[in-house]
Every structure is written in structure tokens, then in C-alpha cells.
SEMI-760830 format. One line per field, with one value per residue: residue number from 0; x, z, y of N, C-alpha, C in turn. Coordinates in Angstrom, 2 decimals, decimal comma. Each point is the difference from the previous one (the first is absolute). Layout:
BEGIN
pos <- [NUM	...]
n.u <- [X	...]
n.w <- [Z	...]
n.v <- [Y	...]
ca.u <- [X	...]
ca.w <- [Z	...]
ca.v <- [Y	...]
c.u <- [X	...]
c.w <- [Z	...]
c.v <- [Y	...]
# end
This chain:
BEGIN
pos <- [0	1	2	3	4	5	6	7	8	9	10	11	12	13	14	15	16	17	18	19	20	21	22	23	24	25	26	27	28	29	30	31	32	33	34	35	36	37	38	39	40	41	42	43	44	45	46	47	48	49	50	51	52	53	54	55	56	57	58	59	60	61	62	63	64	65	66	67	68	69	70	71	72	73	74	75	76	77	78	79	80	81	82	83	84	85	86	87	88	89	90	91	92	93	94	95	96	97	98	99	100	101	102	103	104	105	106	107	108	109	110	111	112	113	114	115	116	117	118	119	120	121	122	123	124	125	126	127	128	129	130	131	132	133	134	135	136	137	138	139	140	141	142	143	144	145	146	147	148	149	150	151	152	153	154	155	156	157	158	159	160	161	162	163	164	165	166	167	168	169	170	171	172	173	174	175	176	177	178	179	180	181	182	183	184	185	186	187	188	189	190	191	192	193	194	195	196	197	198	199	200	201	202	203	204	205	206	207	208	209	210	211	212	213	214	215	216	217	218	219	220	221	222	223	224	225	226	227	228	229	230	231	232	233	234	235	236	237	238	239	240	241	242	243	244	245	246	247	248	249	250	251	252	253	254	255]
n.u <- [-3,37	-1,24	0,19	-0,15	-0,41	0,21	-1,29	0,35	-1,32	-0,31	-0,18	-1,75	-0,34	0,94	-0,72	-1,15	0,41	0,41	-1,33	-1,06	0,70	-0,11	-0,64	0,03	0,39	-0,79	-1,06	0,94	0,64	-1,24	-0,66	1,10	-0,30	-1,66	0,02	-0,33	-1,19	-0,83	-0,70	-0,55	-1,38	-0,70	-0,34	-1,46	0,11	0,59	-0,48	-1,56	0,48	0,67	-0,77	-0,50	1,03	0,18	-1,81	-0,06	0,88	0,63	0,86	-1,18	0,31	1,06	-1,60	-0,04	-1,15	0,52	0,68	-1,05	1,09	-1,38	0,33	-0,68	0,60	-1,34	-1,02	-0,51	-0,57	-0,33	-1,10	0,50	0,73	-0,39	-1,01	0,06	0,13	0,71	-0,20	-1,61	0,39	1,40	-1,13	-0,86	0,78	0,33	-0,28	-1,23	1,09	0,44	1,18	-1,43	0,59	-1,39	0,76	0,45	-0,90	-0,25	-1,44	-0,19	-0,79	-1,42	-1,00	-0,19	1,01	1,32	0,67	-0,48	-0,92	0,59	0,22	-0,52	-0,71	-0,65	1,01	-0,73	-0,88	-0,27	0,10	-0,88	-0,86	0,18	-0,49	-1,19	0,25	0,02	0,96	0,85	0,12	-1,56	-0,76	-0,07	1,36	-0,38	1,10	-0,35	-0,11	-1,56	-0,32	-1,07	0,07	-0,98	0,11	-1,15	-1,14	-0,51	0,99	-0,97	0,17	-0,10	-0,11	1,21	-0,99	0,48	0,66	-0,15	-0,75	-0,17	-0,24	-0,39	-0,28	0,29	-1,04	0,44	-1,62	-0,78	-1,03	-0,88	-0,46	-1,53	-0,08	0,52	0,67	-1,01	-0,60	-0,90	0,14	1,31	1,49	0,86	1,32	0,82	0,78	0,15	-1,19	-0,51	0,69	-1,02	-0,47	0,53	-1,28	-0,32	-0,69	0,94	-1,26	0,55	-0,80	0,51	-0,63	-0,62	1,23	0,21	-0,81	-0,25	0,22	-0,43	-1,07	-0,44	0,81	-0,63	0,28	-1,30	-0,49	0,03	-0,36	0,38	0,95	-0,81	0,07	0,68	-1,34	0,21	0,72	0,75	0,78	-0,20	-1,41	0,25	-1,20	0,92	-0,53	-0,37	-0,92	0,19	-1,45	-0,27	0,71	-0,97	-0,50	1,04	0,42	0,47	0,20	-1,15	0,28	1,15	-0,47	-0,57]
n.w <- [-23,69	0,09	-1,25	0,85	-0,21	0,42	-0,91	0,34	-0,39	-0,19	-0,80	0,26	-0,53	1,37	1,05	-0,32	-0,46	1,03	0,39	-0,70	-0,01	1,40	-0,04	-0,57	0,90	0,91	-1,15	-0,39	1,29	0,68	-0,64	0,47	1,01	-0,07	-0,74	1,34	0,45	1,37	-0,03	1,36	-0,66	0,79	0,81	0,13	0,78	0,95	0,25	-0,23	0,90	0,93	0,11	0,18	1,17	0,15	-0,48	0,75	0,65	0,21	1,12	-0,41	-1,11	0,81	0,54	0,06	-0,39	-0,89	0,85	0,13	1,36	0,41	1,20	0,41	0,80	-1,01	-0,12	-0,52	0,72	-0,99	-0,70	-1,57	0,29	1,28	0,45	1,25	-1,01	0,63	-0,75	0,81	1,25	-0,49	-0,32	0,97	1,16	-0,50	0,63	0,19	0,47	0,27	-0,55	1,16	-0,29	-0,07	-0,72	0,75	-0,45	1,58	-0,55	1,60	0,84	-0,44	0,60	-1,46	0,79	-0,77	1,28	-0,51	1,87	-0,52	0,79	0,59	-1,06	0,19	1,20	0,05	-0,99	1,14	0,88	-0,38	-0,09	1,35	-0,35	-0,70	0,48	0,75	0,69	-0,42	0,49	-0,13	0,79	0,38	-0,04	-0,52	-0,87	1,38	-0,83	0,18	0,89	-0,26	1,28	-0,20	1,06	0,41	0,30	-0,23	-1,19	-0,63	-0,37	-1,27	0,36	0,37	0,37	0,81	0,41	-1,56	0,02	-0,76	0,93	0,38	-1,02	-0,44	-0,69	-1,27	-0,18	0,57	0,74	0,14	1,54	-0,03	-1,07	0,50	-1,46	-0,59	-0,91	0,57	-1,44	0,35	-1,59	0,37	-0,59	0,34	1,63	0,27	-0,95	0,57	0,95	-1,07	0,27	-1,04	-0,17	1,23	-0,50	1,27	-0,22	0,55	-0,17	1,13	0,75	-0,36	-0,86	0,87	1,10	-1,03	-0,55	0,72	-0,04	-1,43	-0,39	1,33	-1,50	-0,20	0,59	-1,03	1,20	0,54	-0,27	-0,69	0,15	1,05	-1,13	-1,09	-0,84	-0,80	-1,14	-0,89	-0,04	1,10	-0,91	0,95	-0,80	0,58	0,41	0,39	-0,02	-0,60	0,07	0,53	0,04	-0,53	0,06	1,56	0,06	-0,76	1,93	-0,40	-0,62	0,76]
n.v <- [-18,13	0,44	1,55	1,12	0,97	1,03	0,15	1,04	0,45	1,33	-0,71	-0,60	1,13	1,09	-0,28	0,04	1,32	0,24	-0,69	0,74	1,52	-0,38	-0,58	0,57	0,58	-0,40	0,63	1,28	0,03	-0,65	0,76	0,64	-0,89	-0,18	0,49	-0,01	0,17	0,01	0,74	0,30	0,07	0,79	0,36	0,71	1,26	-0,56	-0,86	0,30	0,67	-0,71	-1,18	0,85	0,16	-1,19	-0,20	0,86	-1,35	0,82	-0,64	-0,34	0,30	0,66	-0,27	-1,36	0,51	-0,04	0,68	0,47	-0,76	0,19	0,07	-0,75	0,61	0,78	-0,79	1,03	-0,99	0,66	0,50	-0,51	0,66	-1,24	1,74	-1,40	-0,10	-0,44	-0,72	0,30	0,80	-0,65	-0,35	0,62	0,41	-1,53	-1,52	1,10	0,49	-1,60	0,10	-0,51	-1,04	-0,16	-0,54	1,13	0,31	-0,28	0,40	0,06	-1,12	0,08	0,07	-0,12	-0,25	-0,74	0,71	0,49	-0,12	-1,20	1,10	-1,08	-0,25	1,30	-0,21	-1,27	0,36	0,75	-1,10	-0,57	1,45	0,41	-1,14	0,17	1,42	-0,94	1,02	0,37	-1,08	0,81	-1,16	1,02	0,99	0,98	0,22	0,34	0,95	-0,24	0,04	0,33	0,51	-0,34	0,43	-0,76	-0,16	-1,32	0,60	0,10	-1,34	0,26	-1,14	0,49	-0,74	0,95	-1,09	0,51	-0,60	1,38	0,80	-1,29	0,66	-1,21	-0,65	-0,62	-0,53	1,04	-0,28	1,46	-0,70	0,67	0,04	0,79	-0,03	0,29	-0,67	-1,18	-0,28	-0,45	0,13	-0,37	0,65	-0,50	0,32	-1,25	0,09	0,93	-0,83	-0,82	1,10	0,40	1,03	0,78	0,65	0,62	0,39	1,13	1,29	1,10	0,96	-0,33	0,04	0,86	-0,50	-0,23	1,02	1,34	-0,80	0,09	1,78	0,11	-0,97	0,01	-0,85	-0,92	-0,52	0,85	0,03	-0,74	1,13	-0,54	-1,05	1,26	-0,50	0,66	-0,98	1,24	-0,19	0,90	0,70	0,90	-0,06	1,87	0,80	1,28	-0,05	-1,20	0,34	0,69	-1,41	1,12	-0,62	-0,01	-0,81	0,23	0,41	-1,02	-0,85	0,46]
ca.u <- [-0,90	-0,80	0,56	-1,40	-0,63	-1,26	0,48	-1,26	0,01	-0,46	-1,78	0,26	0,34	1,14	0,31	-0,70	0,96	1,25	-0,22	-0,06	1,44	0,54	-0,69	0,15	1,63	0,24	-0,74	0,52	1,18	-0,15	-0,22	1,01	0,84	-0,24	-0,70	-1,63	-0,10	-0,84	-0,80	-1,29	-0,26	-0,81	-1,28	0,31	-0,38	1,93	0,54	-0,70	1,00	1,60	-0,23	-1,07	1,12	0,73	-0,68	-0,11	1,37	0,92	0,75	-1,10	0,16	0,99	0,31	-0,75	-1,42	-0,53	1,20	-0,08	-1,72	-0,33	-0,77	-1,04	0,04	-1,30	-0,65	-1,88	-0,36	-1,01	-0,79	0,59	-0,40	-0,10	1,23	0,65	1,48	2,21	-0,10	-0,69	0,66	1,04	-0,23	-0,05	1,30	1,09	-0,12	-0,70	0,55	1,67	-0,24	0,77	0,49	-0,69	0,19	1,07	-1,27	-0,26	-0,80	-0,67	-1,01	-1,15	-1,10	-0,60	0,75	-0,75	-0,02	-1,32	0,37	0,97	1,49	1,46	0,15	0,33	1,09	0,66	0,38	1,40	1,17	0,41	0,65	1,13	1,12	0,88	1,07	1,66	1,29	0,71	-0,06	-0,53	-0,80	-1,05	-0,68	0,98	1,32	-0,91	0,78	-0,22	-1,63	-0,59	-0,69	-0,63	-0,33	-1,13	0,20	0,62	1,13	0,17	0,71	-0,84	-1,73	0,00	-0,21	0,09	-0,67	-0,57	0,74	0,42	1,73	0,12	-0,60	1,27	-0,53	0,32	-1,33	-1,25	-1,21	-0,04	-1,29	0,20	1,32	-0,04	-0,47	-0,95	-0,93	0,62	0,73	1,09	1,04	1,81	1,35	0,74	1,23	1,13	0,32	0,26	1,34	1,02	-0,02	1,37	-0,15	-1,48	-0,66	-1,97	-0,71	-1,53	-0,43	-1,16	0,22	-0,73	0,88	1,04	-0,09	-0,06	1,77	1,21	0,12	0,57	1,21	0,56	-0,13	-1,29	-0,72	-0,08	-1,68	-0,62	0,35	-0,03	1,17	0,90	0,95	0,22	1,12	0,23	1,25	1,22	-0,71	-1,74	-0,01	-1,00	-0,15	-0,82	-0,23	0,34	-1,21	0,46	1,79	-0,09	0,84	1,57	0,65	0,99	1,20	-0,11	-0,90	0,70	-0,88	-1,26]
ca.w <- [1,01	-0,12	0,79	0,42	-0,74	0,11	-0,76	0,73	-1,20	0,64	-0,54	-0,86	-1,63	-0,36	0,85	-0,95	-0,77	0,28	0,12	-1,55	-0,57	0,28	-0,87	-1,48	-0,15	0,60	-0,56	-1,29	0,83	0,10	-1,39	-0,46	0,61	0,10	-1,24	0,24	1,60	1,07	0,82	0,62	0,52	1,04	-0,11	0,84	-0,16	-0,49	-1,10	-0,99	-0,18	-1,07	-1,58	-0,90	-0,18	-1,39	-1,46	-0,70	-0,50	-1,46	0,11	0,19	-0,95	0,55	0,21	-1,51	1,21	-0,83	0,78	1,79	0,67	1,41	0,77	1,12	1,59	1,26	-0,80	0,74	-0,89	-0,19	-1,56	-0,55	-0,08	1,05	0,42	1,20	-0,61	-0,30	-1,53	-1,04	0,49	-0,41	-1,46	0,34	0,22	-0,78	-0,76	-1,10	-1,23	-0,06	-1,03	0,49	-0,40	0,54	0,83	0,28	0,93	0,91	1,42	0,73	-0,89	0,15	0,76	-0,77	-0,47	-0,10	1,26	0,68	1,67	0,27	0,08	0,35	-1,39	-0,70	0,41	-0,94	-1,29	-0,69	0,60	-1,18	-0,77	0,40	0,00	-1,72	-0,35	0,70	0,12	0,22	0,99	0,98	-0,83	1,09	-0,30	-0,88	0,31	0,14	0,04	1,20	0,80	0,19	0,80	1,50	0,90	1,10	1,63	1,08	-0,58	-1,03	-1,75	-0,67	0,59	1,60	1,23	1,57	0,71	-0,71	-0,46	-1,71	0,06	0,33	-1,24	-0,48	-0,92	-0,60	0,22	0,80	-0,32	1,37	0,06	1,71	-0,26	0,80	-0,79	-1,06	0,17	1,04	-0,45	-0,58	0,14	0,45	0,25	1,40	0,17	-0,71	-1,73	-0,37	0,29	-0,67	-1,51	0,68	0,92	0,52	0,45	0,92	-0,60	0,56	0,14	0,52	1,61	0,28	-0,44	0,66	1,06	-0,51	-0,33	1,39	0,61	-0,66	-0,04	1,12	-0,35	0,71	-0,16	-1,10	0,18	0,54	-1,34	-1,21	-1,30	0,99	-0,39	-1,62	-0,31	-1,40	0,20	-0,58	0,36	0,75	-0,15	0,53	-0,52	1,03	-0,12	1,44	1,08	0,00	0,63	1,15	0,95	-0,40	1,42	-0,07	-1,01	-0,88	-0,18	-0,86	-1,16	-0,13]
ca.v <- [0,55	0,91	1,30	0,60	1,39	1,26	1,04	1,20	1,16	0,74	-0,13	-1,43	0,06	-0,63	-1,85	-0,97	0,11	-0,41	-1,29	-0,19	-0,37	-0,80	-1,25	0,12	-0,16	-1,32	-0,84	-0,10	-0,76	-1,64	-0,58	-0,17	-1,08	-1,23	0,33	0,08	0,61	-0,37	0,94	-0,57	1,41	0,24	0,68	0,86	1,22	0,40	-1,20	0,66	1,17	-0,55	-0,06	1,11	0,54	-0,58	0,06	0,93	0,76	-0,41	-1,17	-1,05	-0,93	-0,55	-1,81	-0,29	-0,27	-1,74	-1,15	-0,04	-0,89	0,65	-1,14	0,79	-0,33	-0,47	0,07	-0,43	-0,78	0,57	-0,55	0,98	1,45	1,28	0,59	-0,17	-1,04	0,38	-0,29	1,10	1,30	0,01	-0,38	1,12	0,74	0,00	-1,30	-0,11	0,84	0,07	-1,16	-1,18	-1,40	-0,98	-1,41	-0,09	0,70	-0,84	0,18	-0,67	-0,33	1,07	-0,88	-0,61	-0,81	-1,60	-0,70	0,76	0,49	-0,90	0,54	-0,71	-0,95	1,36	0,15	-0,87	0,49	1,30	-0,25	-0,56	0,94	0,06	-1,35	-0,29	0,54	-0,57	-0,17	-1,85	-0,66	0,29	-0,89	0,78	1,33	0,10	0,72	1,12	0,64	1,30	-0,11	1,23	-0,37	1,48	-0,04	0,86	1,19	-0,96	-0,94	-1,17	0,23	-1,03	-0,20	-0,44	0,96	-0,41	-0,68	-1,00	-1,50	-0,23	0,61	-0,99	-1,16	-0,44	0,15	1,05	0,76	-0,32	0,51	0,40	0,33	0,77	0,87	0,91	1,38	-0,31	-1,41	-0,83	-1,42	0,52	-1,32	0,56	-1,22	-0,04	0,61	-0,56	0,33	1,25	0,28	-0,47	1,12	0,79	1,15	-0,08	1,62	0,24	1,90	0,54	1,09	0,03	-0,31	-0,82	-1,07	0,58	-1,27	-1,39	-0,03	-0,26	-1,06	-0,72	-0,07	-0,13	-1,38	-0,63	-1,88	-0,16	-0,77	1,38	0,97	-0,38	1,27	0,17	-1,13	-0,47	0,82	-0,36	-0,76	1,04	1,44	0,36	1,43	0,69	1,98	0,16	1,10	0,57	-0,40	-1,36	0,48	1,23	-1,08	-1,24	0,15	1,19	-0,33	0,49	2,01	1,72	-0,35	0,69]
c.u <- [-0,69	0,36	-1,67	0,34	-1,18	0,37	-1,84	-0,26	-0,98	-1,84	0,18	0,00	1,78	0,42	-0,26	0,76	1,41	0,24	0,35	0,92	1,11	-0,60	0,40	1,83	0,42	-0,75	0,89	1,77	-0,53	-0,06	1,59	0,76	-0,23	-1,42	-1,76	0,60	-1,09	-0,53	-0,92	-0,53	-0,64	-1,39	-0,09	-0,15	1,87	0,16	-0,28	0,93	0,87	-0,81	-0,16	1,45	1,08	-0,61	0,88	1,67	0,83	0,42	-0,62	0,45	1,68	-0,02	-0,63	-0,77	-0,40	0,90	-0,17	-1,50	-0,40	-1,21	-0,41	0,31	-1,14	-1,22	-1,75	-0,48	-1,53	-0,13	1,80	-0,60	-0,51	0,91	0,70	0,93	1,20	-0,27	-0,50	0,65	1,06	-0,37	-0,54	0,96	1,19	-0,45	-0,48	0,79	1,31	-0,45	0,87	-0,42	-1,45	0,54	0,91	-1,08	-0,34	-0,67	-0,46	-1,23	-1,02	-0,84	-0,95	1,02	-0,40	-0,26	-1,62	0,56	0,98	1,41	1,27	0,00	0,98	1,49	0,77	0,21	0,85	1,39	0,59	0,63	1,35	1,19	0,27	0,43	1,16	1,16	0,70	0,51	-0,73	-1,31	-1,37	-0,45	1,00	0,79	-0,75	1,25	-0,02	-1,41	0,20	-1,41	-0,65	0,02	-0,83	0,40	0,04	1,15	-0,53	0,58	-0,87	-1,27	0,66	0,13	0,24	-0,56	-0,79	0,75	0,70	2,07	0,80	0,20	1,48	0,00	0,17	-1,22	-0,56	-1,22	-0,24	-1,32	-0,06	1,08	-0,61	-0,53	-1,03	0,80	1,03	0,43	0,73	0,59	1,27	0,42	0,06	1,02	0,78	0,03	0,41	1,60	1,44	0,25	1,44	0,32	-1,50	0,06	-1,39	0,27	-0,97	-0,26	-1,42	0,65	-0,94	0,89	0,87	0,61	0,56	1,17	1,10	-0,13	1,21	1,18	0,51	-0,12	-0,96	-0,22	-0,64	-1,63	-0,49	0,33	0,59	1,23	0,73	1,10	-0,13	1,77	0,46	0,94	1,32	-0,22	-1,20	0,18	-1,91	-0,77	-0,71	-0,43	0,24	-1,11	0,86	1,20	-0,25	0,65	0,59	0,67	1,38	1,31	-0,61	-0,71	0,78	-0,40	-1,51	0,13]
c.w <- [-0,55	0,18	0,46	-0,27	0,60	-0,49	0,42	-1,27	0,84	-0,42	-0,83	-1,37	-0,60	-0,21	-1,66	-1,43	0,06	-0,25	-1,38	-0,58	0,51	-0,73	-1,59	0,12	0,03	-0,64	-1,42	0,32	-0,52	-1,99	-0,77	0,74	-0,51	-1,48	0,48	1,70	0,11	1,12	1,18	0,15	1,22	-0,33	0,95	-0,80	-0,90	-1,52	-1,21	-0,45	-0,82	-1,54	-0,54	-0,26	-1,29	-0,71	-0,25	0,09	-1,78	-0,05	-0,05	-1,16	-0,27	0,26	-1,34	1,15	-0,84	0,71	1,36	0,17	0,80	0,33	1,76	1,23	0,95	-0,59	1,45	-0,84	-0,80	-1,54	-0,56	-0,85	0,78	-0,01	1,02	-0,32	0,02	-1,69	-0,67	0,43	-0,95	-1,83	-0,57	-0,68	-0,78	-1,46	-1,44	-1,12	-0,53	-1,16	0,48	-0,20	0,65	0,90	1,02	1,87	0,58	1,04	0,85	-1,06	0,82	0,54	-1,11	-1,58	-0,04	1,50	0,70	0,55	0,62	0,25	0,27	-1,28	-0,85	0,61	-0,45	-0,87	-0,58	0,66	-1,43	-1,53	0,01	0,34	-1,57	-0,21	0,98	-0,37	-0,67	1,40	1,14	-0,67	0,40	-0,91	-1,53	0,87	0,17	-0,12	1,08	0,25	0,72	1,16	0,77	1,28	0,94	1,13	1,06	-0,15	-0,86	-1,27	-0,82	0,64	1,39	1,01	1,59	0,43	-0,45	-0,21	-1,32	1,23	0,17	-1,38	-0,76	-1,55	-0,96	-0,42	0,73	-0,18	1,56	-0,19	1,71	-0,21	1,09	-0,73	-1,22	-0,97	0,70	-0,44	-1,64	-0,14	-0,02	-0,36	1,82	-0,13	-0,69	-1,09	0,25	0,31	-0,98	-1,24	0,19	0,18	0,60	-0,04	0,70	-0,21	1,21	0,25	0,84	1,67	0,41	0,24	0,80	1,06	-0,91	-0,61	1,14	0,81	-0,78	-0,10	1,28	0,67	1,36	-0,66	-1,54	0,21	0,55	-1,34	-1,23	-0,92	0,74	-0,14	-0,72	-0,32	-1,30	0,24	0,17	0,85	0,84	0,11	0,46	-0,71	0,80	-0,51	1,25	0,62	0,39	0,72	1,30	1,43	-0,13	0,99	-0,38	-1,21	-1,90	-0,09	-0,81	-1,19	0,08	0,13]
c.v <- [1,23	0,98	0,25	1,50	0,19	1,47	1,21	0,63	0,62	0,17	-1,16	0,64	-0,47	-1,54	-0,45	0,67	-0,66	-1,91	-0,48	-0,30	-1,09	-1,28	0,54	-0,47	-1,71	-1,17	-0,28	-0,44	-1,37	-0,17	0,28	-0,87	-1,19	0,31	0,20	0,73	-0,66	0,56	-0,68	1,46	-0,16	1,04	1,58	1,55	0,70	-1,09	0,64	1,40	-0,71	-0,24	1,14	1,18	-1,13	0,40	1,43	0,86	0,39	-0,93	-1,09	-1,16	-0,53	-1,41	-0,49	-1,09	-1,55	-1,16	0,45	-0,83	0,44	-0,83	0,95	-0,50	-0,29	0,57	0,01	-1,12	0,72	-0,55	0,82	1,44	1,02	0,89	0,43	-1,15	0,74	-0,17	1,16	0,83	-0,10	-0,32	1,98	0,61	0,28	-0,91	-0,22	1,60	-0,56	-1,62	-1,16	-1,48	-0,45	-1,31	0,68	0,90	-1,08	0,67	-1,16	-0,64	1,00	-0,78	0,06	-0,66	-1,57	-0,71	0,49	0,94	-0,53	0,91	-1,05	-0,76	1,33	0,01	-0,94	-0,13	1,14	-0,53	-1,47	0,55	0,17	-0,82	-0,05	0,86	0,52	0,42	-1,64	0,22	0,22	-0,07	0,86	1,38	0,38	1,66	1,96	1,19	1,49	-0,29	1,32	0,06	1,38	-0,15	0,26	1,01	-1,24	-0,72	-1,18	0,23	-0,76	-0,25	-1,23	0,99	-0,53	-0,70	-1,40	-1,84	0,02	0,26	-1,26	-1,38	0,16	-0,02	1,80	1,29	-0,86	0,81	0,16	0,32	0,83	1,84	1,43	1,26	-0,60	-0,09	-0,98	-0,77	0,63	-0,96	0,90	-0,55	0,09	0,32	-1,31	0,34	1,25	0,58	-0,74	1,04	0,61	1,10	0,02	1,43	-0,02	1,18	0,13	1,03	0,37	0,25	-1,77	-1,43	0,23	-0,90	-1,28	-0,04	0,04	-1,55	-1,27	-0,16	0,04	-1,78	-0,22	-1,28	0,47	-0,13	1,16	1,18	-0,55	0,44	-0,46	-1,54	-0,08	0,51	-0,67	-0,60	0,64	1,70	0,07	1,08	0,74	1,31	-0,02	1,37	0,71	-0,52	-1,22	0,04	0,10	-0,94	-1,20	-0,43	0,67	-0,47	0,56	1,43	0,96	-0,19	1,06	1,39]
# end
């Protein structure tokens, strides 16, 4: 069964330091268990922190970055290289200073990729990615060692959103169209893929995030608060910054 964690830092500089180091620890744990790790990054104003806080830890080369895969929880469907891509923000940040394995890099596809405008050909295709490199015996995703997720100010994760038909989709990606925040057509994993990882970190910083977290952890409908039905196999971990904290409910106020 899932432990759950919530952990308060008092500014997102801490949050996104503190994050960092948490991922370097847990990225170089999985490459001494199982000789590689597996990352999902996310996107966002905090995400960009965490990376830009690893590039520039001591502890940064602790992992050996040629044996880590990282792969994308949610992608805008946009040209590649925009710079409203989870890919370009994180190729930015960290991606483009660490000496990492090409084949082992799995961005979303780009809307001038081989599928065109076609986002549901583009979901299918990164959801096929993601079958050849399969777990054994799990013919679907391969073995996520931590997904890494933001959270909105309406509780979304990744690119599902309230209310949407994606909270509903069984299917390991999808492609969302109608999306609530710009641009309107985006591809996700979904909560089923995303809950088979064996830790989930939702990050969020900000009073703005504040509602969307107390709803979640005060377990709200997965279809109304998105963050609220994700959880890792082993781990669901909350970092928060004090804004983000401000309505916990009463069982985690001695945390703020």
C-alpha cells in the first residue's frame, strides 16, 4: 500500500532545492538497484527551479546521467523547439548540460513531427514508445521510477484537467483537445499510467495552488481534482512551499 508524505519548505527556492536533492538521491538509489533509473518530468515555473537547482548542484554527477531515461508526462502539442514545450523548458534548464544517452530521451512528439496536427496519431505514437520499452510483464509502460508532476490552481496534473473526458481515459496517452489552459491541444499520459510509477511527487508553489491542494489531500473526486487521483505504488509525495500549504486540512496544519 502507498505511504503518503507531505513535506512544507518555507519558499519555493527551498521547495525546488530541497526537490533537487531529493531526485539526485533517488535517481542514483534506482541506478544502484537495478543499474539505470526512470524519471517523468513535468513542466511549469517550480519545475524549471528543480532542474536549474540539480544543474547546478555538487551532487549532480553522483548519478551517471548515461543510464537515466526520462520521459514526459505532458506535452503542448506545438512545432519542436517551441519555447512553450515541457522538452524545450527542461532541455533549457538542465538537459542540454548533462551527458545524457540519446536513445534513452523520450520527448512527446511536436506538431511538426511525422504525425502533422494529428495529436491523437502523436499519443499514439508516444504510447507505442512506450510499449517497446516495457517492464517484463507489463506489456504497456516501462518500470517509472518517479514522475514528477505540477499542480494547477484547478488541481490538474500533467495535461488532465477537471472535468475533462482525458480524467476518464483508460488508455496509457492521450491527446487532449478543448484544454482549459493554452494551447488547446496537448498529449498526457493519464492517471492509470501515471499511478503505476513507484513514487509520484506533486510540487506546488504559490498561494494560488493553495485551494487545489487542500481539496486533494482532503481526497476530493479524481474528475473534479485531478492531483487528488494520482498516487505512487510505494510513494505519494507532496513538497509544498508555505503559500501552497496555507489550506491543508486540519490533520497536516502542524506541517505549515
Amino acid at each position: 500500500m502507498t505511504q503518503s508524505k507531505v513535506v512544507v519548505h518555507t519558499e519555493p527556492r527551498l521547495l525546488a532545492e530541497s526537490a533537487a536533492a531529493r531526485l539526485i538521491v533517488r535517481l542514483t538509489d534506482a541506478q544502484a538497484e537495478r543499474g539505470e533509473a526512470t524519471v517523468v518530468l513535468t513542466g511549469g515555473r517550480i519545475a524549471a527551479q528543480i532542474y536549474q537547482a540539480i544543474r547546478d548542484s555538487p551532487a549532480r554527477d553522483a548519478v551517471d546521467w548515461s543510464r537515466v531515461n526520462l520521459w514526459w508526462g505532458d506535452e503542448r502539442f506545438l512545432p519542436a523547439g517551441d519555447p512553450e514545450r515541457n522538452e524545450t523548458q527542461a532541455r533549457a534548464a538542465l538537459l542540454d548540460g548533462l551527458k545524457l544517452d540519446p536513445a534513452r530521451v523520450h520527448p512527446m512528439p511536436a506538431s511538426d513531427g511525422p504525425d502533422g496536427d494529428d495529436a491523437e496519431a502523436a499519443a499514439a505514437r508516444y504510447a507505442t514508445e512506450l510499449a517497446d520499452s516495457s517492464r517484463p510483464g507489463h506489456a504497456e509502460l516501462p518500470h517509472f521510477d518517479v514522475v514528477l508532476l505540477g499542480v494547477g490552481e484547478d488541481g490538474h496534473v500533467a495535461s488532465v484537467f477537471p472535468e475533462h473526458p482525458v480524467t476518464l481515459e483508460t488508455r496509457p496517452v492521450s491527446a487532449v483537445r478543448g484544454s482549459p489552459k493554452p494551447p488547446p491541444v496537448r498529449t498526457t499520459l493519464t492517471l492509470p499510467a501515471i499511478n503505476t510509477a513507484d513514487e509520484v511527487w506533486l510540487i506546488a508553489s504559490g498561494a494560488g495552488k493553495a485551494s487545489a491542494v487542500g481539496l486533494a489531500l482532503a481526497s476530493a473526486g479524481p474528475r473534479q481534482i485531478p492531483a487528488a487521483g494520482v498516487h505512487g505504488r510505494d510513494l505519494t509525495l507532496w513538497l509544498l512551499d508555505s503559500a501552497a500549504a496555507h489550506e491543508l486540512p486540519p490533520r497536516f496544519r502542524s506541517l505549515v
